[in-house]
N, CA, C and O atoms as CSV, one atom per row, in Angstrom:
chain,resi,resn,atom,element,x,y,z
A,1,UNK,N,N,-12.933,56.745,22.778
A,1,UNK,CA,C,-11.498,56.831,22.570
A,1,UNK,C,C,-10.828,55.700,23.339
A,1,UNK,O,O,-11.284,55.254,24.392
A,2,UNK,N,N,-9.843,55.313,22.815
A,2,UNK,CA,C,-9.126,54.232,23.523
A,2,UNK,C,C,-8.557,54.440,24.538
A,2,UNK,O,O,-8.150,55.594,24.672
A,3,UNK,N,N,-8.301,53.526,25.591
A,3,UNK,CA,C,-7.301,54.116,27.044
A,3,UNK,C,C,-5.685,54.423,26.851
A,3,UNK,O,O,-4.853,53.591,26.489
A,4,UNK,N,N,-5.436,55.808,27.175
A,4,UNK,CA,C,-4.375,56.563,26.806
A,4,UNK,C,C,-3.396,55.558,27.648
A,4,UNK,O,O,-3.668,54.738,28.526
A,5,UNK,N,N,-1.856,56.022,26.904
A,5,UNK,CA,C,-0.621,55.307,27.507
A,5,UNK,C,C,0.170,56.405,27.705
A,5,UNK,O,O,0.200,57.378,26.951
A,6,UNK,N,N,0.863,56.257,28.785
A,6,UNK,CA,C,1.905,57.112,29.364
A,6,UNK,C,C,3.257,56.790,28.875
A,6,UNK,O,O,3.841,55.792,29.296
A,7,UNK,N,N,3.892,57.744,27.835
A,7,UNK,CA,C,5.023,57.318,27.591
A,7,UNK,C,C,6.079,59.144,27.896
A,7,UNK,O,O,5.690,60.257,28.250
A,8,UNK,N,N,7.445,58.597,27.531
A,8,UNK,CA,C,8.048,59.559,27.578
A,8,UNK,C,C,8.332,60.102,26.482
A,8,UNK,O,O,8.219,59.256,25.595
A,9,UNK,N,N,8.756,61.436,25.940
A,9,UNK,CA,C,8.911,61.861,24.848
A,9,UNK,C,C,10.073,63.452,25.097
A,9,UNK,O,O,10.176,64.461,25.795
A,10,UNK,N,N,10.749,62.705,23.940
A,10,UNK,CA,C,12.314,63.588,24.632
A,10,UNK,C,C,11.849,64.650,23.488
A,10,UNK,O,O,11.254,64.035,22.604
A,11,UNK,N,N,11.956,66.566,23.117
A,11,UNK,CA,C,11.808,66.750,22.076
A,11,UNK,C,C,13.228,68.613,21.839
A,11,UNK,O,O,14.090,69.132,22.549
A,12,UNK,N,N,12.946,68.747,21.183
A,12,UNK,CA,C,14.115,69.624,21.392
A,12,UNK,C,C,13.867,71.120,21.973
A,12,UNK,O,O,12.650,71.264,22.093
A,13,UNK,N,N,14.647,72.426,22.428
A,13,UNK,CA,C,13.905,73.206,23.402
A,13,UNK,C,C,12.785,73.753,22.722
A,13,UNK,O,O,11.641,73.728,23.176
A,14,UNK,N,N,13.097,74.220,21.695
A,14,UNK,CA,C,12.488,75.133,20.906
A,14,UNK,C,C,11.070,74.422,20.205
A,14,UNK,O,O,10.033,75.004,19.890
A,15,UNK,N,N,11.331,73.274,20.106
A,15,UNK,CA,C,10.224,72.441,19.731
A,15,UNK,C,C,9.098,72.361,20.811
A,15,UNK,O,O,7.874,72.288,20.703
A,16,UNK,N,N,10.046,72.404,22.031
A,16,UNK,CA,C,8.788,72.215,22.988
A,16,UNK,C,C,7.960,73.994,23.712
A,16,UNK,O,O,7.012,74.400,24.384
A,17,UNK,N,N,8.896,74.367,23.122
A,17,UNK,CA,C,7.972,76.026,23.850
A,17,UNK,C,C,7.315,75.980,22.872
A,17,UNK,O,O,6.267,76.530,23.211
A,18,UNK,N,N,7.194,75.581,21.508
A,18,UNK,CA,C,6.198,76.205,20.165
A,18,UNK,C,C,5.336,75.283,20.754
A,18,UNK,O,O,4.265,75.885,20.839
A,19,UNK,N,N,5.197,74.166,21.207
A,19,UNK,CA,C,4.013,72.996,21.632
A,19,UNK,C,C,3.618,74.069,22.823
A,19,UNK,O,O,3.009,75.052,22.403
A,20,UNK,N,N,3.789,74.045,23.782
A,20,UNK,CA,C,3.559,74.763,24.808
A,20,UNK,C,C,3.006,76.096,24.500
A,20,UNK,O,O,1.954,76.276,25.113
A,21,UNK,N,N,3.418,77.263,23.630
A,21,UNK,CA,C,2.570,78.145,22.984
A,21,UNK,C,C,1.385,77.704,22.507
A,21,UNK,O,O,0.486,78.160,23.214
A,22,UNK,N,N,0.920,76.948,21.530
A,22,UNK,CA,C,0.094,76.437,21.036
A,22,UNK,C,C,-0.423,75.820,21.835
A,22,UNK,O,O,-1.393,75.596,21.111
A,23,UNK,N,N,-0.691,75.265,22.808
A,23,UNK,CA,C,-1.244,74.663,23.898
A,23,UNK,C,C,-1.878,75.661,24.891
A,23,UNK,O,O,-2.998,75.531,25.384
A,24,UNK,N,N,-1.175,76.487,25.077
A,24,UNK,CA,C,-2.112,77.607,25.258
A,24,UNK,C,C,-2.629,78.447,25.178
A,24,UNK,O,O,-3.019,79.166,26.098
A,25,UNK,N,N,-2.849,78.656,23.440
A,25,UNK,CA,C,-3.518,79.508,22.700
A,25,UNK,C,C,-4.568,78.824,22.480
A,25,UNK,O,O,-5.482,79.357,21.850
A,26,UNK,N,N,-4.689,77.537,22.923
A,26,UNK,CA,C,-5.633,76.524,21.931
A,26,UNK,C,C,-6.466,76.252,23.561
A,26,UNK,O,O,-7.649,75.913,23.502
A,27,UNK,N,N,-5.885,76.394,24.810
A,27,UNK,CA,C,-6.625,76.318,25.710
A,27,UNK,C,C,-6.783,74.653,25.901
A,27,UNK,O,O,-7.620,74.090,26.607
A,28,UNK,N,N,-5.780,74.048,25.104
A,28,UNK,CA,C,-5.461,72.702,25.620
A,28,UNK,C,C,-4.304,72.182,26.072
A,28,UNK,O,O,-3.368,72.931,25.794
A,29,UNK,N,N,-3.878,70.922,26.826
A,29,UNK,CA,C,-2.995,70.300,27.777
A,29,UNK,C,C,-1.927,69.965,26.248
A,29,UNK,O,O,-2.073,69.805,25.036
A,30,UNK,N,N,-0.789,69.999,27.323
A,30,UNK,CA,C,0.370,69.881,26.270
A,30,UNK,C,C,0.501,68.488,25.362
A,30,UNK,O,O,1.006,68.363,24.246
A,31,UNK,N,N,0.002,67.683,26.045
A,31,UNK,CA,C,-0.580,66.277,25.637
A,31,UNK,C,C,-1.754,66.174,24.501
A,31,UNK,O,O,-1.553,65.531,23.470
A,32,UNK,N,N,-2.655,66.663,24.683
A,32,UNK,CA,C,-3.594,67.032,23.828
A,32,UNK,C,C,-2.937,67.460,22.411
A,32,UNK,O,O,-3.238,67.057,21.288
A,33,UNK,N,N,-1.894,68.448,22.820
A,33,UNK,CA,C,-2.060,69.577,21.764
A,33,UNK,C,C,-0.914,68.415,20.675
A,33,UNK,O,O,-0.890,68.418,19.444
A,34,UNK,N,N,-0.218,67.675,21.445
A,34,UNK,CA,C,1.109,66.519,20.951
A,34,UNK,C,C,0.500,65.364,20.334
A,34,UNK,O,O,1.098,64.606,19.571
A,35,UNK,N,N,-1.016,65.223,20.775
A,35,UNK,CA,C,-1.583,64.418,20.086
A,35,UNK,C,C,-2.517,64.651,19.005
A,35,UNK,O,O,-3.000,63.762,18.303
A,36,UNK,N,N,-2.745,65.884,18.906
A,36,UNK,CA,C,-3.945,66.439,17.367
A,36,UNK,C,C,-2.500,66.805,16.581
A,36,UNK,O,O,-2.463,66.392,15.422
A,37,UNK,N,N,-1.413,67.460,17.013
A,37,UNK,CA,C,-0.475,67.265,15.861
A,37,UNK,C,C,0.177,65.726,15.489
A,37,UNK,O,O,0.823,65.814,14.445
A,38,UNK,N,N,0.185,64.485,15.994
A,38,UNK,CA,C,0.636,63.392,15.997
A,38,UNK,C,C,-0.489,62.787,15.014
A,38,UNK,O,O,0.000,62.103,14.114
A,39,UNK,N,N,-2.245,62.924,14.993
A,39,UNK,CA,C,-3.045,62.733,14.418
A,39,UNK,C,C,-2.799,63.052,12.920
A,39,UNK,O,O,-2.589,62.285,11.981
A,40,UNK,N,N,-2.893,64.536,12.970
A,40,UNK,CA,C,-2.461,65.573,12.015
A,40,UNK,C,C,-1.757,64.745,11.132
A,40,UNK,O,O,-2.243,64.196,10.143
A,41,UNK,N,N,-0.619,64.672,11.509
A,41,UNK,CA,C,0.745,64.165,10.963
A,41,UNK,C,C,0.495,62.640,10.153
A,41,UNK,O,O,0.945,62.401,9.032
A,42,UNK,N,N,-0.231,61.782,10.886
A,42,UNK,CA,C,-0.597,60.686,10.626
A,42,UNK,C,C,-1.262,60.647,9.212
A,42,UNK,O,O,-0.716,60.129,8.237
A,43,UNK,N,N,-2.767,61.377,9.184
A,43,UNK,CA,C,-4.123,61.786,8.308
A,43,UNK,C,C,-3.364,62.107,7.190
A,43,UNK,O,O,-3.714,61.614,6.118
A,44,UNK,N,N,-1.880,63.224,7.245
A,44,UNK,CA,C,-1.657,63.426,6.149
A,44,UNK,C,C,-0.685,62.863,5.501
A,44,UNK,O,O,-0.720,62.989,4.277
A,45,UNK,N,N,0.182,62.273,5.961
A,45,UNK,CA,C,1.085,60.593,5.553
A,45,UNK,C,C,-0.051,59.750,5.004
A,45,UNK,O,O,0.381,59.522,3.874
A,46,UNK,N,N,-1.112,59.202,5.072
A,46,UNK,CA,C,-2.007,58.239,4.817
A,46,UNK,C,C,-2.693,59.281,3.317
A,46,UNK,O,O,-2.708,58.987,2.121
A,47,UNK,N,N,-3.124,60.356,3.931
A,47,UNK,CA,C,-3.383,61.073,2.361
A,47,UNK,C,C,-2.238,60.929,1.020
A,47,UNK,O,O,-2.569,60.601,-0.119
A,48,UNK,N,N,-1.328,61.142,1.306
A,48,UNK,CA,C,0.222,61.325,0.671
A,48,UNK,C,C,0.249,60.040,0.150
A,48,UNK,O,O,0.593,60.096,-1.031
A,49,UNK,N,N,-0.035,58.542,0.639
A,49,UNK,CA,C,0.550,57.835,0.539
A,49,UNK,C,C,-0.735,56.698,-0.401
A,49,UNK,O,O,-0.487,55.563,-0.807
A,50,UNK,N,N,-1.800,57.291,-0.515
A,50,UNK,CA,C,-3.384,57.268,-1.330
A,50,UNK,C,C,-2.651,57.832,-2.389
A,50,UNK,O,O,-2.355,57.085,-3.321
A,51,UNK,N,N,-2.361,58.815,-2.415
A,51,UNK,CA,C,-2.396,59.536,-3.895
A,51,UNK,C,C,-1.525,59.463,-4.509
A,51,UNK,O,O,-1.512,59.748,-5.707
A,52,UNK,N,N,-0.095,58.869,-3.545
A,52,UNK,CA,C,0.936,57.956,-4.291
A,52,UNK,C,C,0.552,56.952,-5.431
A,52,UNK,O,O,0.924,56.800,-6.594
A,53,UNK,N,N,-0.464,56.252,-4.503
A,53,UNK,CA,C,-0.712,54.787,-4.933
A,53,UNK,C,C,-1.790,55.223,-6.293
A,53,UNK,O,O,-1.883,54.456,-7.252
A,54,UNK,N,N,-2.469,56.361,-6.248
A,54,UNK,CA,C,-3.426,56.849,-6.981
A,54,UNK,C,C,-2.476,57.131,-8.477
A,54,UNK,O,O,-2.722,56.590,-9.555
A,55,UNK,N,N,-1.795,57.724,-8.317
A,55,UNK,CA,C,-0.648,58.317,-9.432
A,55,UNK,C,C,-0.054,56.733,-10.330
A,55,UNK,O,O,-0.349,56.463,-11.494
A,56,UNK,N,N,0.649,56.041,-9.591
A,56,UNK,CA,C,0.905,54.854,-9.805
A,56,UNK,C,C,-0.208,54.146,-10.573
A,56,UNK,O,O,-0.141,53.770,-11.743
A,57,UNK,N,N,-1.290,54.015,-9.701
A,57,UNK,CA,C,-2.314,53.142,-10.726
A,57,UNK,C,C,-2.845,54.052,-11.834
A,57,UNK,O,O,-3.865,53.605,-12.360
A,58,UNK,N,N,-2.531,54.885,-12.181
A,58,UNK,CA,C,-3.078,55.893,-13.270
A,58,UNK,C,C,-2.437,55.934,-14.592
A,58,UNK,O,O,-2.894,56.106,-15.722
A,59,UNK,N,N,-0.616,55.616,-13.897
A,59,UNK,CA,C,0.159,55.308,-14.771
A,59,UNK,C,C,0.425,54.466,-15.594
A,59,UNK,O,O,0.684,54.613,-16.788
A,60,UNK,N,N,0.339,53.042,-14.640
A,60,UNK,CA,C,-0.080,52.053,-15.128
A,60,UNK,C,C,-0.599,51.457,-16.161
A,60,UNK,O,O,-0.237,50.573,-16.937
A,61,UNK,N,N,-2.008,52.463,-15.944
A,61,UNK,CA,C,-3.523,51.926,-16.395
A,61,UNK,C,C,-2.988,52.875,-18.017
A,61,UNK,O,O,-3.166,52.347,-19.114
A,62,UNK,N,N,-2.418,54.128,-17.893
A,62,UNK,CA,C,-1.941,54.984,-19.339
A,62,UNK,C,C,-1.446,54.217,-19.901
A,62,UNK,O,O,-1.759,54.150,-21.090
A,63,UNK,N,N,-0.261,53.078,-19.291
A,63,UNK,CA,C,0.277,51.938,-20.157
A,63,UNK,C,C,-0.678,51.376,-20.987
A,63,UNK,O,O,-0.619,51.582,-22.199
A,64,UNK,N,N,-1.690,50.585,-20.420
A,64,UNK,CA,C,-2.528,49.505,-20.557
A,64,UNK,C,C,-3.100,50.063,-21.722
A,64,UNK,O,O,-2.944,49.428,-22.765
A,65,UNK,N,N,-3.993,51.565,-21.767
A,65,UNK,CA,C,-4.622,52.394,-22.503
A,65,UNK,C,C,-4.431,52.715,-23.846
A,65,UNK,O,O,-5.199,52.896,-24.791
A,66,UNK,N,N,-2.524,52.760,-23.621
A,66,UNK,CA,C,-2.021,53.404,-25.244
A,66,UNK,C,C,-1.898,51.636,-26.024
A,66,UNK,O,O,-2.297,51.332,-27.148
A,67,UNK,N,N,-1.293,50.801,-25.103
A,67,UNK,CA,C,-1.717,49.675,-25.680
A,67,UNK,C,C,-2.711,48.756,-26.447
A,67,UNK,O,O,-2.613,47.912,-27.337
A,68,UNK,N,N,-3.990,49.450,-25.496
A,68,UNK,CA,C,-5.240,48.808,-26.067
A,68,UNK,C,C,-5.448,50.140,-27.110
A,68,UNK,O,O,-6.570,49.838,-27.517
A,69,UNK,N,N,-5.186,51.157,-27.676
A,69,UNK,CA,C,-5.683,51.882,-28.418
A,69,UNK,C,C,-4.332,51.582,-29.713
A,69,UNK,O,O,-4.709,52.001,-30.807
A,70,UNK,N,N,-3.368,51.160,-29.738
A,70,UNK,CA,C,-2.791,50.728,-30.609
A,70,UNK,C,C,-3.183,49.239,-31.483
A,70,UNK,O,O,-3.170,48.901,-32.667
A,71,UNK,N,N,-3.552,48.539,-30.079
A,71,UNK,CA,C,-4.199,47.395,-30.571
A,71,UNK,C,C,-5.321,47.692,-31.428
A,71,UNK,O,O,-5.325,47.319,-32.601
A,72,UNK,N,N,-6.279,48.344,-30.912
A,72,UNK,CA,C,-7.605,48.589,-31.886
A,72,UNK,C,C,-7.052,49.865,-32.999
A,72,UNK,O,O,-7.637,49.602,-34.050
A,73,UNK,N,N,-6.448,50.740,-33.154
A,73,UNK,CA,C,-5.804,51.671,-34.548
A,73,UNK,C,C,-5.245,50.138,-35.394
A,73,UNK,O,O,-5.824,49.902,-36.455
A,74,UNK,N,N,-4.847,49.771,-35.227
A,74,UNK,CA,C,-4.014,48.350,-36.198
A,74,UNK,C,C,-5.505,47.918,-36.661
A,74,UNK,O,O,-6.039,48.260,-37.716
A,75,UNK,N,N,-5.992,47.205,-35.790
A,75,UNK,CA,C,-7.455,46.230,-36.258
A,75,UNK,C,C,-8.588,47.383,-37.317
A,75,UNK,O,O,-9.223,47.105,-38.334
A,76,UNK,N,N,-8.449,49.023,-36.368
A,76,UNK,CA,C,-9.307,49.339,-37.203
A,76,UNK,C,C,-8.526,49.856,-38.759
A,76,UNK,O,O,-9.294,49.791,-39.719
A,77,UNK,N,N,-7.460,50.225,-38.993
A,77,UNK,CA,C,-6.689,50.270,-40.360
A,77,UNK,C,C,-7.027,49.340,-40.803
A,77,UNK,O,O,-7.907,49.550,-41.638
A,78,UNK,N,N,-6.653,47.795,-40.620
A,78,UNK,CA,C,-7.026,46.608,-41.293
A,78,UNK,C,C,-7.937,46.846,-41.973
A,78,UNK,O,O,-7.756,46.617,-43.169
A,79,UNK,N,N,-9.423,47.446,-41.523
A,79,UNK,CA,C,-10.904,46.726,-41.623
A,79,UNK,C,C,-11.056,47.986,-42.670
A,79,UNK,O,O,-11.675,48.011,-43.734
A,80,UNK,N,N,-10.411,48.863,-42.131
A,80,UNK,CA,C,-10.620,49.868,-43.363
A,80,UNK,C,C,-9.816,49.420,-44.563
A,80,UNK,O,O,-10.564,49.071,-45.476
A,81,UNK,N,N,-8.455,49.313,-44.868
A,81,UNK,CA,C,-7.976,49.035,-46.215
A,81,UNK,C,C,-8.657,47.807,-46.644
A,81,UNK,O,O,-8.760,47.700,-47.866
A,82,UNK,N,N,-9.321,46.519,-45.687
A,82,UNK,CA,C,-9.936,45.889,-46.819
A,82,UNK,C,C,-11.417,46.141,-47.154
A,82,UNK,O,O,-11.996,45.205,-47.706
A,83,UNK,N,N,-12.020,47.104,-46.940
A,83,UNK,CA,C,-13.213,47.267,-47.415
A,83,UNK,C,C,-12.673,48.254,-48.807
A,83,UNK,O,O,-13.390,48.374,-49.801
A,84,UNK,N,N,-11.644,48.755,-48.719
A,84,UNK,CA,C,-11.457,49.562,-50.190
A,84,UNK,C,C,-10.849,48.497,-51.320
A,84,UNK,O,O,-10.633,48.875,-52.471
């Protein structure tokens, strides 16, 4: 793990007794417990923000898809009316 930094962190009352509960239900330091939810928080912004990008390129690519399947319905009509 990397070498921790000491900073300050202002948070509101009620915010900080639910940290402080959970900190010692969990049998860890209030720091600890501020940093697996800060992790937490992180893991699932970065998930969120994958499956953004996932949705987007999917959409995209549906563009690309109905395009290339219009392109080939045209070519294959063609090939059919002139073989009749």
């Amino acid at each position: 793990m990397a070498a921790a930094r000491r900073i300050e962190l202002t948070l509101p009352e009620g915010l900080l007794e639910t940290v402080d509960s959970i900190a010692e239900k969990e049998n860890i330091t209030r720091s600890e417990c501020i940093e697996s939810a800060m992790r937490f928080y992180i893991e699932e912004r970065e998930k969120r923000d994958l499956r953004d990008q996932m949705i987007q390129g999917y959409q995209e690519m549906a563009e690309i898809n109905i395009t290339i399947s219009e392109d080939f319905f045209s070519a294959e009509q063609e090939l059919w009316f002139t073989k009749e």
